[in-house]
C-alpha positions in Angstrom: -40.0 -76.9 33.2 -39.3 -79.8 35.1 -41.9 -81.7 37.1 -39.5 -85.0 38.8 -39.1 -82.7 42.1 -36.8 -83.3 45.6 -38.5 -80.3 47.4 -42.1 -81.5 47.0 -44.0 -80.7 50.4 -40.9 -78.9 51.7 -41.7 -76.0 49.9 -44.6 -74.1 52.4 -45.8 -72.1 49.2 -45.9 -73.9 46.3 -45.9 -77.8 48.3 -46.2 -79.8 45.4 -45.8 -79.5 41.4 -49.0 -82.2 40.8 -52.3 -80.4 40.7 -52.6 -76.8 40.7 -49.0 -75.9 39.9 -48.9 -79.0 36.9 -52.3 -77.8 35.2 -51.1 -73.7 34.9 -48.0 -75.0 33.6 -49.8 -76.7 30.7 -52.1 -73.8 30.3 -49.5 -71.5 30.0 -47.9 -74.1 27.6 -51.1 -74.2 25.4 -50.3 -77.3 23.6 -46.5 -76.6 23.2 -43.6 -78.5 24.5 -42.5 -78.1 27.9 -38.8 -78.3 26.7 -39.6 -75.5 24.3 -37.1 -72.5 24.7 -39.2 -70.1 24.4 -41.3 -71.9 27.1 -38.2 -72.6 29.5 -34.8 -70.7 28.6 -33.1 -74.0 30.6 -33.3 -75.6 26.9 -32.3 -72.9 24.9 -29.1 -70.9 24.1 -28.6 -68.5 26.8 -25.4 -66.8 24.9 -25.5 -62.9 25.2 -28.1 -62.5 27.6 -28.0 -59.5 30.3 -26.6 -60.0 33.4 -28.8 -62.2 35.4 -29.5 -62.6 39.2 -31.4 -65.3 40.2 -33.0 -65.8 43.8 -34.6 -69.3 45.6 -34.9 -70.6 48.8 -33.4 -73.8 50.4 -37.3 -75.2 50.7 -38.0 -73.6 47.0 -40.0 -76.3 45.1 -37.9 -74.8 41.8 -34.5 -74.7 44.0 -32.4 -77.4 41.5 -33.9 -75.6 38.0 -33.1 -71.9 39.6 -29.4 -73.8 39.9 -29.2 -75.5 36.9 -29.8 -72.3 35.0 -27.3 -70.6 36.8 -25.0 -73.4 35.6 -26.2 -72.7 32.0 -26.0 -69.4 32.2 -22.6 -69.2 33.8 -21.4 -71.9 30.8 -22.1 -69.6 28.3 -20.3 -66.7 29.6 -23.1 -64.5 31.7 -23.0 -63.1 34.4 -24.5 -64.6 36.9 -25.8 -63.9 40.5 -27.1 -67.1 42.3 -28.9 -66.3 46.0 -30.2 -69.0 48.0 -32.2 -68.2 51.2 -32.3 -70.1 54.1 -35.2 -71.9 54.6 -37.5 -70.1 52.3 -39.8 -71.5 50.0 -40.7 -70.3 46.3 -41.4 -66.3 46.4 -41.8 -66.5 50.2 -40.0 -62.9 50.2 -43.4 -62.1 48.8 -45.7 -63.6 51.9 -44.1 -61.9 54.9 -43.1 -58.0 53.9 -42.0 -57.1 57.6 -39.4 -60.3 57.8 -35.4 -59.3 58.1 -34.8 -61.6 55.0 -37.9 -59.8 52.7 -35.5 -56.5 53.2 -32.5 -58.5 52.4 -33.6 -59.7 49.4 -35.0 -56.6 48.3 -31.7 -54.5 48.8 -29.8 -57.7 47.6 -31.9 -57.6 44.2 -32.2 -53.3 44.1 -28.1 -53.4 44.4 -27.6 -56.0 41.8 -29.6 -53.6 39.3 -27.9 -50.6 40.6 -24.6 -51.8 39.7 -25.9 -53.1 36.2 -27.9 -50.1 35.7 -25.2 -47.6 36.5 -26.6 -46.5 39.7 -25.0 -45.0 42.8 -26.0 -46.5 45.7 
């Protein structure tokens, strides 16, 4: 986890990594190293892991670590689906359920499993 940010206040969700988003991260640390692997998989060896797909928005507070783990995962031989939404900020596929994008992203995400999975679509 990375808290030097470009999108802070773009991002309509999440606005800002200080505060709030700052003190869960800790918490959820409990003590342990940010950098920690098990914490953040950006600093570990991501060698053999399943196919990935990994979604963000252009206003995404976490848009440059969602890409830089692509990177690293794409390095090391996985694959790896990157999808950036226009102007959307961190899970905003989440807030609005009847936006055009929300069922995008869905069918986007349920396809990417179905072809992994072995299902016919």
């Amino acid at each position: 986890m990375s808290f030097g940010c470009t999108r802070a206040m773009v991002d309509n969700v999440l606005g800002t990594q200080d505060g709030f988003i700052r003190a869960t991260a800790l918490l959820y640390a409990d003590g342990r190293d940010l950098k920690d692997p098990l914490l953040s998989p950006i600093y570990g060896d991501v060698r053999g892991f399943p196919p990935t797909i990994l979604t963000s928005g252009t206003r995404d507070l976490y848009l440059s670590n969602t890409v830089r783990m692509h990177r690293k995962l794409r390095a090391a031989g996985v694959e790896a689906v990157l999808q950036v939404w226009e102007g959307q900020s961190h899970a905003q596929s989440l807030v609005d359920i009847t936006a055009p994008e929300t069922k995008e992203y869905h069918d986007e995400v349920a396809r990417f499993f179905d072809l992994h999975l072995g299902r016919p679509r």
